[in-house]
C-alpha positions, 0 to 999 in steps of 0.5 A: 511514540509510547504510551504512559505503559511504555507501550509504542503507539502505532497512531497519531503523529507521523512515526520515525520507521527506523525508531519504531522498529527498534523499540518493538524489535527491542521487546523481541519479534513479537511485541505489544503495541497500541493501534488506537486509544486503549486498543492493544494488538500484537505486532510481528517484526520478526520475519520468521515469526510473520511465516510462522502467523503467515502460513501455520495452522495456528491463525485465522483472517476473520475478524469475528475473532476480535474481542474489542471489535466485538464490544464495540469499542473499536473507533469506525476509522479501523474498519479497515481491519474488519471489512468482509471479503476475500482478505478477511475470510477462512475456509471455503468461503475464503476459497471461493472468493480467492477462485473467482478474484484470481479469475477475474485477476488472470483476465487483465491484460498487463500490456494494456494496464502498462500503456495506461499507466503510461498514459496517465503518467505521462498527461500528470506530469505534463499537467504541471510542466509550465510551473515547473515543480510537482508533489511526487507522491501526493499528486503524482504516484497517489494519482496515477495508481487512482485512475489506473485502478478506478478503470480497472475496477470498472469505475467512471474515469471522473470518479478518480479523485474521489476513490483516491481521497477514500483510499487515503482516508482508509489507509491513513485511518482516519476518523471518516475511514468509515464513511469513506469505506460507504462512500467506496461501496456506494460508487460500485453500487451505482455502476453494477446494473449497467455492468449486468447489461453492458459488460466491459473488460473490468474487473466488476463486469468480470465478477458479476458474471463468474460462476462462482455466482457472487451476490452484489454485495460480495462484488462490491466488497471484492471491487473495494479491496482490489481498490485499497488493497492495490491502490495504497500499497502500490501508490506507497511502493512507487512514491517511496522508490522515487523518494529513494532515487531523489534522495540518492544521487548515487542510486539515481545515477546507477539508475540512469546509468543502466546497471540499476533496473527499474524493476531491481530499485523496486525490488529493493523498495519491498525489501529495505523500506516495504511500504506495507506497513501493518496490513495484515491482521491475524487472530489466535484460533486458541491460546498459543505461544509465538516466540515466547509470547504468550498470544490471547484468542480475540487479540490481532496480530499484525505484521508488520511488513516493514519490519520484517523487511529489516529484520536482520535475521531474515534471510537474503540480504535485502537486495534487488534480487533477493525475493525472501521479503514479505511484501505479498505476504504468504500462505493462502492469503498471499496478494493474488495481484503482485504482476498487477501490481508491479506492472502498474509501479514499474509503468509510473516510475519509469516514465517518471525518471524518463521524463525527469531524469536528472535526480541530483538533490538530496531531500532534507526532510520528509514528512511520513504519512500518519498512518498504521497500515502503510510507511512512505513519504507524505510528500516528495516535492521536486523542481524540474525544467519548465521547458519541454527540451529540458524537463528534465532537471529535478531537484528537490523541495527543500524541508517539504518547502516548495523553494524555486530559482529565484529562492536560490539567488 
């Protein structure tokens, strides 16, 4: 987890949270870490610190500020942290791709977005109800965001599969992020002349034709951030919030009881186990001071989400109505989609304990995803009943094992 320096690593292997977020919470809010071989950042665990980056004058977004980046000896698979467009703009620029998105954004109608999440979610699990067990994560929550947001951005449905396997390779910065960055740009590419002609009620059509006059190529950068900015972290939010549910039989029982709302456990996902992990990256406008630290112009900041969650002097407690997390972030670059992106997490979790109700089994063991940008479980592998009168018996995969009946015997 650290290098030679004692410097915690925030790649590689699959990180323990809980243990990552002690050693850099143990240097104090604001801590040195290592994002990529030599590649040294500064990450925000403190929340009152994260405001501070988050809405102070003392930060900016462009990465055109990053001294590494600009030596080129930054590996291509965190491009992520340096693509062009709204989250990484300043000043006016900044203001008018946020006018135009938050425009395109106003013009989504949830109750449509909720009755295809519903949709998807519903032909996903019944995909596999004959055999009688399912990946959570990887083949349901990771799935259903895809063909939510492929729509959404005005992509062709059968692109699905492939805008969530570039989405996964970005956020799990791996070593094709750059290629899968192109890859991204290159199906909305395809897709803008048609949209010019024929325009539909999606998110590219929209941008195309906002006053704001964006050219191609901002379109296509705005397109790709809706897509891995909103798909990601959403699909992370409802796999995470379900693992919690499998893993406590207590919480699954209040769940499914009525004194927990579906909304409340999500609430308290963004709180207690945030699965934005560092997805924001700021840069000093000069040397400064945060918390003691001394901060360099052309280092990033990042901050860590997650920790910020559980940071124990935050205010609020953590709870399902505590709205003081960090989440959506803060200041101007605040999400501009969170009612997206909680109508598209509630939509699939809900029709998920619907359908698989019983969650009774405790999870064992859980491998995370390998990834500096978002904290949830790689896979949370259920069993549930094969017919449909009693598809609704879940149990769990045991050590990541996929372990039927017979097993038991």
């Amino acid at each position: 987890m650290t290098t030679s320096a004692g410097v915690p690593r925030l790649h590689g292997t699959a990180l323990d949270e809980q243990d990552l977020y002690a050693h850099l919470r143990s240097q104090g809010p604001v801590a040195w870490a290592e994002i990529a071989d030599g590649i040294h950042v500064l990450v925000v665990t403190g929340w009152q610190a994260a405001r501070e980056v988050l809405t102070g004058p003392a930060f900016r977004k462009d990465p055109g500020h990053w001294e590494a980046l600009n030596r080129g000896v930054v590996p291509s698979r965190l491009t992520y942290l340096a693509t062009p467009g709204l989250h990484h703009s300043d000043g006016e620029r900044h203001e008018r791709l946020r006018r135009a998105v938050g425009d395109c954004l106003a013009s989504v109608n949830l109750h449509a977005v909720r009755e295809t999440v519903q949709r998807h979610a519903r032909d996903l699990i019944e995909e596999v109800a004959e055999r009688g067990h399912l990946d959570l994560m990887a083949e349901y929550a990771d799935r259903v965001v895809a063909r939510t947001m492929t729509g959404l951005a005005g992509l062709p449905p059968g692109q699905a599969d492939r805008v969530r396997a570039a989405t996964d390779r970005l956020a799990d910065a791996q070593p094709d992020a750059t290629t899968a960055w192109w890859d991204l740009y290159g199906m909305v590419q395809e897709v803008l002349d048609g949209k010019r002609e024929h325009p539909a009620r999606d998110f590219a059509s929209w941008l195309l034709a906002h006053p704001a006059g964006l050219s191609d190529d901002e379109v296509c950068h705005q397109v790709i951030a809706l897509i891995i900015l909103g798909a990601a972290p959403t699909a992370a939010w409802i796999g995470t919030t379900l693992h919690a549910l499998v893993a406590d039989p207590a919480y699954a029982t209040r769940l499914i009881g009525g004194s927990v709302t579906v909304r409340a456990a999500l609430t308290e996902t963004l709180s207690r186990r945030c699965p934005a992990a560092t997805m924001s990256a700021y840069y000093a406008v000069s040397p400064t001071v945060l918390h003691g630290v001394h901060v360099p112009p052309g280092i990033p900041v990042l901050i860590h989400h997650a920790a910020t969650g559980v940071d124990p002097d935050r205010p609020g407690d953590g709870g399902a109505h505590d709205r003081s997390h960090l989440a959506w972030s803060a200041g101007v670059h605040r999400c501009p989609a969170p009612g997206l992106a909680t109508t598209i997490a509630e939509a699939a979790t809900e029709t998920a304990v619907d359908m698989l109700w019983d969650l009774t089994a405790p999870i064992t063991a859980v491998a995370r995803r390998p990834s500096p940008f978002r904290a949830c479980p790689a896979h949370v592998g259920v069993l549930f009943s094969t017919t449909r009168k009693g598809r609704r018996g879940l149990s769990t995969w045991r050590d990541g094992r996929d372990v039927r009946p017979s097993d038991e015997e």
